[in-house]
C-alpha positions in Angstrom: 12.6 -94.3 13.2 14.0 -94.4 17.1 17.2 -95.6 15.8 17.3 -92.7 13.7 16.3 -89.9 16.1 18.8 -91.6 18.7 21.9 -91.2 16.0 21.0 -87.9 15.3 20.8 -86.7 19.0 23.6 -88.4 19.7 25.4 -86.6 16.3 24.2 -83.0 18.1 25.4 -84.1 21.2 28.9 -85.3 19.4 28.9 -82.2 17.4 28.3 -79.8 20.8 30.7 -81.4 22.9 33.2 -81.0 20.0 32.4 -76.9 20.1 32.4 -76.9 23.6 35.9 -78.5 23.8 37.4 -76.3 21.0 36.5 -73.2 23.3 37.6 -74.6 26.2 41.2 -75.0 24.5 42.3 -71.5 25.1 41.2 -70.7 28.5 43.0 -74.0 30.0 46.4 -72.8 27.8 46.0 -69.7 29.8 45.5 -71.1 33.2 48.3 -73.8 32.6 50.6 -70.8 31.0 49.6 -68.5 33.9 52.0 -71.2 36.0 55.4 -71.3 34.0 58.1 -69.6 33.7 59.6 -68.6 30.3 61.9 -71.3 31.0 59.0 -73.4 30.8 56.9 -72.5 28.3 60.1 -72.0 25.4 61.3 -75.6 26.2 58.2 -77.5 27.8 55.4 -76.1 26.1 52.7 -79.1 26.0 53.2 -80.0 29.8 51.9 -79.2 33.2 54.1 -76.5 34.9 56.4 -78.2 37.6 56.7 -76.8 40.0 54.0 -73.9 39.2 54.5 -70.8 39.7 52.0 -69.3 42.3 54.0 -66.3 43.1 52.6 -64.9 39.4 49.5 -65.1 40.8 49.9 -63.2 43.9 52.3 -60.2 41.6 49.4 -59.9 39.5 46.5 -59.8 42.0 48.7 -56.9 44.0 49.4 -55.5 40.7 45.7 -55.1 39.2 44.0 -55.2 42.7 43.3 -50.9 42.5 42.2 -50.8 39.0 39.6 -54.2 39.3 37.8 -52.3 42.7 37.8 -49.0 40.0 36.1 -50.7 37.0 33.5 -52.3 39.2 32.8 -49.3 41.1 32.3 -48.2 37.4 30.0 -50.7 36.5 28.0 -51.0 39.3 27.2 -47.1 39.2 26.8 -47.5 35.7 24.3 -50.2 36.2 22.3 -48.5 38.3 21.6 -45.7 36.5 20.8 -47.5 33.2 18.3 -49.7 34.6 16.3 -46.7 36.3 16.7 -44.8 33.3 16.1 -47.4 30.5 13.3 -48.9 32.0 11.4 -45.7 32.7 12.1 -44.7 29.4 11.0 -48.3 28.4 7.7 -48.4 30.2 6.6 -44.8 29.1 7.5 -46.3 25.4 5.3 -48.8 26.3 2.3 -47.8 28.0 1.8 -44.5 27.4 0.4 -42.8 24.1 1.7 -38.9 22.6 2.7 -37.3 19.4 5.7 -38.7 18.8 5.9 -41.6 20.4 6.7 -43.9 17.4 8.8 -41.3 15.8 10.7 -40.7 18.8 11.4 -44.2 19.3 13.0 -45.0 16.3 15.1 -42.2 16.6 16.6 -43.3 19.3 17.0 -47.2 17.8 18.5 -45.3 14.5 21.5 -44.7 17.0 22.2 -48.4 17.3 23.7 -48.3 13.2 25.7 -45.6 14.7 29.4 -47.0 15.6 30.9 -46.2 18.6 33.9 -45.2 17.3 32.5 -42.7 15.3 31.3 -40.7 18.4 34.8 -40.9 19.9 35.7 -37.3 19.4 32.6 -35.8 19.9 32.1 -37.1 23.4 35.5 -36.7 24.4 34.7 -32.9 23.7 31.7 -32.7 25.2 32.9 -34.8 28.3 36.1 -31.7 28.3 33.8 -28.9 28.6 31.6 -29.9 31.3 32.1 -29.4 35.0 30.7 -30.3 37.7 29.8 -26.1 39.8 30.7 -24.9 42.5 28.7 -26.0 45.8 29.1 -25.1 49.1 29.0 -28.0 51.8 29.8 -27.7 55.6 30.5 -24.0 55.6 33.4 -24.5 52.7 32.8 -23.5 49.1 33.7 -26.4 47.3 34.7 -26.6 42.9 33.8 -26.3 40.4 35.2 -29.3 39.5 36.2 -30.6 35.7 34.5 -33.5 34.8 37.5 -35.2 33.0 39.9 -37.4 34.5 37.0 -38.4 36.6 35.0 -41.9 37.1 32.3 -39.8 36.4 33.8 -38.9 32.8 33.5 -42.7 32.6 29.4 -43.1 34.1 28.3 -40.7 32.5 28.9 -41.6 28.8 28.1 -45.1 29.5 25.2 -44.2 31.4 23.9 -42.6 27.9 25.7 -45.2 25.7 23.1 -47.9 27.7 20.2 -46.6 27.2 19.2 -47.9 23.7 20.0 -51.4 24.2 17.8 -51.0 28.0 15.2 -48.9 26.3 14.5 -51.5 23.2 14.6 -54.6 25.8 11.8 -53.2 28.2 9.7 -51.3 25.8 9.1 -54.7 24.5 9.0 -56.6 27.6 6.3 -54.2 29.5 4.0 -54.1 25.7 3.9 -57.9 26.1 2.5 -57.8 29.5 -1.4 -57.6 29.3 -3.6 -54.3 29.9 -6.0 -55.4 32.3 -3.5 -55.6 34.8 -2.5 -52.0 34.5 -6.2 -51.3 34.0 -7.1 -53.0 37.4 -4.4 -51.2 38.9 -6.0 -48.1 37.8 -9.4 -48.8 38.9 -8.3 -49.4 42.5 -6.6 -46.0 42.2 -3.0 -46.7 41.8 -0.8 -43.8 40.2 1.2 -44.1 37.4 4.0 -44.2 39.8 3.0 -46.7 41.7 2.3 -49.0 38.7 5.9 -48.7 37.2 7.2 -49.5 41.1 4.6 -52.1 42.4 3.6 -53.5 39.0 6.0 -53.6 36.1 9.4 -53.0 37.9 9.0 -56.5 40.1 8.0 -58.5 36.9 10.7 -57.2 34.7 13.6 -58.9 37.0 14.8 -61.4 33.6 14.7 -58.2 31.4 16.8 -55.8 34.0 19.2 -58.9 35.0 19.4 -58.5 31.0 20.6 -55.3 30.4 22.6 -55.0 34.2 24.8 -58.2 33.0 25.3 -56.8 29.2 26.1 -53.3 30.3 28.5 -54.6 33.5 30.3 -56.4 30.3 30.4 -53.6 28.6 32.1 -51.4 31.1 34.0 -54.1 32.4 35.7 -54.5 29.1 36.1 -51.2 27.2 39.5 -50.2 26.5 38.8 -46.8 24.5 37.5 -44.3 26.4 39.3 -44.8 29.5 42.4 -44.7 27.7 41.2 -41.5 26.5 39.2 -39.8 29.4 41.7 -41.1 32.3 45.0 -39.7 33.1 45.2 -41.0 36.9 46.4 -44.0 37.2 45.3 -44.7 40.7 41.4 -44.1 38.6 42.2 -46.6 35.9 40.1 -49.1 34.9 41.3 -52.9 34.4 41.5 -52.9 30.7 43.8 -50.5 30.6 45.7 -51.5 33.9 46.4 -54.9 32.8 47.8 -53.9 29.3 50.0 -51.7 31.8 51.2 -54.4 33.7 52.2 -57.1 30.5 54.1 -54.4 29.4 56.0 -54.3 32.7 56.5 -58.1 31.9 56.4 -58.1 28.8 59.6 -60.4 29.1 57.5 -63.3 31.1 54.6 -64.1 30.3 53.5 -66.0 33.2 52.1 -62.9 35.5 50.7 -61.6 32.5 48.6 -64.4 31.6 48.4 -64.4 35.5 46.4 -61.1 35.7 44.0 -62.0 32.9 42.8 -65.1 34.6 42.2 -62.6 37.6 40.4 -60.1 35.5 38.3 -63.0 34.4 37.1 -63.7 37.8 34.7 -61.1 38.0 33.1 -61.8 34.8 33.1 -65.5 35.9 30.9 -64.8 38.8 28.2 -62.5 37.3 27.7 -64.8 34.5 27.2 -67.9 37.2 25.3 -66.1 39.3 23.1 -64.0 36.1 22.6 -66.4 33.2 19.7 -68.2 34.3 17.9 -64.4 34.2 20.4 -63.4 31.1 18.4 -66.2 29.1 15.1 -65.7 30.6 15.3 -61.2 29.8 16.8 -62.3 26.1 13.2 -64.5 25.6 10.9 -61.9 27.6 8.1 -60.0 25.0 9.0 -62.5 22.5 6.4 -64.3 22.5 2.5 -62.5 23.9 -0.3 -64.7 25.1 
């Protein structure tokens, strides 16, 4: 029976190592690519480059520099205002009873069989009328602004486009933790205010890690609407930028592959630095003691 269970471990094992090697195959093509020449790649395809090329490297990263710094400034805002929205949302959902509640709920989860495609036009209309008024701001009257060729057409709309994914993973984390501890919290005169701060914001760090990582992916990678709602290049974001720049090379393709190993760098990092709390926010609620 041991020999058995060892062969079949050892067949996962086999099995997983195969997978993992298989999807490993394309990134090391691209970083080995990223350091030939046409030259090369045409006539020495299956070797190492000799002597590499560095210098794509350092064309690319001045190249895609601007429009990296834009999307994460996009995603970071974005970030931010998803997980203060979504989880308030989430914990009202959640620990609070009114008429409604259920119905509203699944009103808003209804929107997830909704493609985003589909609301392509619609938002791009919507973003096109709004404006940000007129203010006045150290004796100078200042706007109003149009919203559109903005990063804040950009926030916005993935500010809203977040908030059913961040609303369905903390409604279900904060049910799964227990009453009593919102009850105790009540009888020693806490505010609802200061329960969502002191109590259930602190123990949901998996679940927001969660929805931070997914939606910095998100706005990381969409190619769509900042196609559509940008103009400026100096505001572009780095999907778009780097399709900009392989067609600038689109005769070598060693900066290009060049500039998406940069652009992967980010990504890299949050995911080594997140996926600990990724896993653990995926697993939160789904199980209750």
């Amino acid at each position: 029976m041991r020999a058995k269970r060892s062969l079949s471990q050892a067949a996962h094992i086999a099995c997983l190592l195969l997978i993992l090697a298989l999807s490993l195959v394309p990134v090391t093509m691209m970083l080995v690519l990223s350091l030939k020449s046409n030259a090369q790649i045409f006539t020495h395809f299956w070797q190492l480059p000799s002597p590499p090329r560095w210098d794509f490297y350092s064309q690319a990263y001045d190249a895609l520099i601007g429009y990296i710094l834009n999307t994460a400034f996009v995603a970071a805002t974005t970030v931010v205002g998803v997980l203060a929205l979504s989880s308030l949302s989430g914990y009202t959902f959640a620990r609070h009873r009114f008429p409604g509640r259920e119905l509203l709920y699944y009103g808003i989860l209804s929107l997830l069989m909704i493609p985003g495609i589909l609301t392509l036009i619609p938002t791009f209309m919507l973003v096109k009328s709004m404006q940000i008024p007129a203010f006045e701001l150290l004796g100078r009257e200042w706007g109003p602004f149009a919203l559109m060729n903005t990063r804040w057409a950009l926030i916005l709309p993935y500010i809203a486009g977040g908030q059913v994914f961040g609303i369905l993973l903390c409604r279900g984390f904060f049910q799964s933790l227990p009453e009593q501890l919102f009850e105790a919290a009540r009888l020693d005169g806490a505010s609802e205010w200061d329960i969502y701060r002191r109590i259930a914001m602190p123990l949901s760090g998996p679940v927001l890690a969660t929805i931070g990582i997914m939606t910095a992916l998100g706005a990381y990678n969409d190619y769509i609407w900042p196609l559509v709602a940008i103009s400026d290049n100096s505001l572009q974001t780095f999907s778009v930028g780097v399709t900009k720049f392989a067609g600038e090379f689109n005769l070598d393709y060693g900066p290009t592959l060049a500039g998406y190993v940069i652009g992967s760098v980010p990504l890299l990092v949050l995911f080594a630095f997140g996926m600990r709390y990724f896993i653990q926010g995926i697993t939160s609620g789904s199980l209750k003691g």
